[in-house]
N, C-alpha and C positions, 0 to 999 in steps of 0.2 A: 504493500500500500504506500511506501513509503517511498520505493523508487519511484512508483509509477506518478506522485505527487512532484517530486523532483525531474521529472523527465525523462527519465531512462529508456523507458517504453510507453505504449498509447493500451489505455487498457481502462476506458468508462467504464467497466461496471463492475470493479474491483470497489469501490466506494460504497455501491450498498450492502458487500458483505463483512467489510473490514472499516472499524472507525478508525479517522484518522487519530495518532497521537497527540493529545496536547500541549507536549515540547517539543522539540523541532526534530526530536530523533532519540531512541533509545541510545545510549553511551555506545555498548556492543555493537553499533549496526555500524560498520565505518565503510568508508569507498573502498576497499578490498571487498566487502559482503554482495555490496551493490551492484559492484561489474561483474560477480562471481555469477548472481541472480539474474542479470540482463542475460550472461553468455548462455545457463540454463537456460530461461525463457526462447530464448533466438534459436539455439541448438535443437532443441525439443520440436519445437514450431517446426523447422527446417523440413525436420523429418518426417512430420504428418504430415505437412503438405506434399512433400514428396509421394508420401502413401497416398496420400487424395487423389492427384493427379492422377497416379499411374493409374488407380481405380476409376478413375473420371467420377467420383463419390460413389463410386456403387459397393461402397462398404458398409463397414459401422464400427465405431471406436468405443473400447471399452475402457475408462480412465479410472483406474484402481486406487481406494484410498485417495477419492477426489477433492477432499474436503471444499474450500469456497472457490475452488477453482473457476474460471469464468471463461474456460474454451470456446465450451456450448457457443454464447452468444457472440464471441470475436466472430469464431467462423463461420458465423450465420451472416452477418456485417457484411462479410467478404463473399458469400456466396456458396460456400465450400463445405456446406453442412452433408456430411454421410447421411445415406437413406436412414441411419440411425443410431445416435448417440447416447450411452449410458455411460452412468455414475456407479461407484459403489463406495460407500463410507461404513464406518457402524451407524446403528439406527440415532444414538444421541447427537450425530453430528448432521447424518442426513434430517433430522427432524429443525435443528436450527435453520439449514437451509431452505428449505421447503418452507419453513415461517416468513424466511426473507424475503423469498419468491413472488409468496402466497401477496405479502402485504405491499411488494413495491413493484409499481406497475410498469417502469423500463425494462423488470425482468420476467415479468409474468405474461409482459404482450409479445414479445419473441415467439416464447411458445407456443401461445394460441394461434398468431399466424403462420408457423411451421407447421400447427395441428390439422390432420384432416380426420375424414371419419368417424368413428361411433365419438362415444362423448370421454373426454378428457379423465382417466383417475387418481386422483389426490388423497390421499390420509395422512398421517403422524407420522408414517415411518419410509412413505416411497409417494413417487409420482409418477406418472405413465402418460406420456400423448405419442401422436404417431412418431415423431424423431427423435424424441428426448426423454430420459429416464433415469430416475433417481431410485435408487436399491438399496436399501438399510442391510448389510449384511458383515459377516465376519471373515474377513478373504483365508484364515489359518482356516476355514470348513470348506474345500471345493464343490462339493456335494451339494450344499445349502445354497452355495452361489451358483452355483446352474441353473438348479432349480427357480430361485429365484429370477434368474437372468431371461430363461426363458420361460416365465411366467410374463415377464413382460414383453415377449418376442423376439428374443434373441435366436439369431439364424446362422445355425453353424455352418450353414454352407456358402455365407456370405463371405467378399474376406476381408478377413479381421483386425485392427488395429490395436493390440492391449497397449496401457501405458501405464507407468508405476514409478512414479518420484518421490523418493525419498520412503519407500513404502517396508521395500523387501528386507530391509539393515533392521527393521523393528519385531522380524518375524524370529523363529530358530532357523537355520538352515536348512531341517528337516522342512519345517511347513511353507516356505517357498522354494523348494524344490518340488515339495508336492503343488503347488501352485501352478509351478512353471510346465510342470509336467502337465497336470492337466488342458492348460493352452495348447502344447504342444501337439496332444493327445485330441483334443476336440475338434481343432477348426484346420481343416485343408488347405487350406492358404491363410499365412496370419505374420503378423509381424508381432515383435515384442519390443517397446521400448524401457528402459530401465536408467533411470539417474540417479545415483546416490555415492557415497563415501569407495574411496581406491586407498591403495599404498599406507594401510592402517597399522603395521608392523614396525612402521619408523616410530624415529622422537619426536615427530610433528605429530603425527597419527595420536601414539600415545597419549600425547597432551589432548588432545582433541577428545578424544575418550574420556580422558580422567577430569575435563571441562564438564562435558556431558552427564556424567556420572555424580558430580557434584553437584549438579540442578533434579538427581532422583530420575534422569533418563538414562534408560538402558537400551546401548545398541545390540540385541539378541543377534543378530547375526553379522555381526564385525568380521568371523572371520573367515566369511566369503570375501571380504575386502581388502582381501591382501595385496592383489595385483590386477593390472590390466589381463593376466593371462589367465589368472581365475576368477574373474567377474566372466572373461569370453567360456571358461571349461562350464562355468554353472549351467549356461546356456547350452550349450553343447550334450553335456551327460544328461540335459532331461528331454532331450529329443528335438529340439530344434537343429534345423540343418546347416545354417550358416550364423556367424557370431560377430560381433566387430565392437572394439571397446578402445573409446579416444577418452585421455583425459581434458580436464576442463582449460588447460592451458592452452592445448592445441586447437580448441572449439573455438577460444577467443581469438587465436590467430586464424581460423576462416571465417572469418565476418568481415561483413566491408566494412574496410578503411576508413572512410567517411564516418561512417555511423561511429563507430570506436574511437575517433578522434574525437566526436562531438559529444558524447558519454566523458573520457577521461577531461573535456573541458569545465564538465558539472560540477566535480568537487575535484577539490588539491588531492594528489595520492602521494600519501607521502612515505609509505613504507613498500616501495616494488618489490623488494626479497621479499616480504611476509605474503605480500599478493600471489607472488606465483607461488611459492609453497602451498597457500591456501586452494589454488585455481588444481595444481598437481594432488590435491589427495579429493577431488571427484572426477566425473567422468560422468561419462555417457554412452551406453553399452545398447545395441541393438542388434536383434537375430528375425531371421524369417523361416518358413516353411512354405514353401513354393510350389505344390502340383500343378500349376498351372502355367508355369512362366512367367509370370506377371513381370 
């Protein structure tokens, strides 16, 4: 909320789910966090669009542990809405959303004009119209999320976009592997995107942990995080065909020029060693599954 009020990125409808803070910035948030956020944001985008394309939207994007995220409505803006877009949060988070929805009308009339057919379904814990869908659910259960997914029409022989930022680092290994596996397992053509923590086994890493661990958060699955080469094997050993894992430093070295000059002009950076440290222990890891050639 806080880039996007400073400039970094264009993103109206992050303000109805996120208050702005009332000092000008929490202390921890500094211009290494900022640019690190932009390159995710940019990076991430990159590559659904690219799925979009190639699909010519004849997909559907499955954005895991989506919490306030505001995709949905960017790529509606743009044109670029999949024949069908789901959420999946727990029910406590997907129920905040769905209040904010419900009550603010820049967000709620997207939907209706994306909606066609029978009549719209809304409760406490999910929401359902023809292209959009919110699913209260537990991603450590596969079972439960199926079920649920295709309760609300999810079509496994569509193909499929998953995405999971910052999701998989808070499960065991075991239960996103089982995760991954079942993606893998379900949908005939599908891609998987994945953004979170690399290179956890250094002295930056470790700090980063024992930061984390000091505010009562636990990374449960750190130590898939060891390397570029085992963020791409996790991928690999659960059935996807192809793996490709960049980290975040090299993400911000493929963005234009332009735009990256006009970001490091927003605020002074005054620590570049700690930025690329910081920028080098994430990454952005992506596999497909391809029967089709796509």
């Amino acid at each position: 909320r806080f880039a996007v009020s400073v400039g970094y990125w264009k993103d109206p409808y992050i303000q109805y789910f996120v208050r702005q803070a009332k000092e000008r910035k929490a202390p921890e948030i500094n211009r290494g966090k900022l640019a690190r956020y932009y390159a995710r944001v940019h990076g991430v985008s990159y590559l659904i669009k690219a799925f979009l394309k190639k699909t010519e939207c004849n997909c559907q994007i499955v954005n895991l542990g989506a919490g306030m995220d505001t995709l949905f409505w960017r790529l509606k803006d743009e044109n670029l809405l999949p024949r069908k877009y789901f959420e999946v949060d727990f029910p406590m988070i997907v129920a905040r959303k769905i209040h904010n929805i419900k009550s603010k009308p820049p967000l709620s009339k997207p939907i209706m004009e994306s909606h066609s057919g029978d009549s719209l379904l809304i409760d406490s814990h999910s929401l359902d119209s023809s292209r959009y869908s919110i699913v209260g659910a537990d991603l450590r259960f596969s079972s439960d999320l199926e079920e649920k997914l295709k309760k609300h029409n999810l079509d496994i022989h569509l193909p499929t976009l998953l995405v999971a930022e910052c999701v998989l680092v808070y499960m065991t290994p075991q239960q996103s592997a089982n995760l991954l596996k079942w993606a893998a397992s379900t949908f005939p053509v599908a891609m998987f995107i994945n953004y979170e923590q690399v290179n956890m086994t250094d002295r930056f890493g470790q700090i980063m942990i024992e930061n984390l661990q000091r505010r009562q958060c636990n990374l449960a699955g750190v130590e898939v995080c060891r390397s570029l080469d085992s963020q791409r094997e996790r991928l690999l050993v659960n059935g996807w065909e192809t793996a490709r894992a960049i980290d975040m430093m090299k993400v911000y070295s493929f963005l234009p020029q332009a735009d990256v000059k006009r970001i490091e002009g927003l605020e002074f950076l005054d620590e570049k060693e700690l930025f690329e440290q910081l920028m080098q222990h994430y990454c952005i890891c992506w596999a497909s599954k391809d029967s089709s050639n796509l």
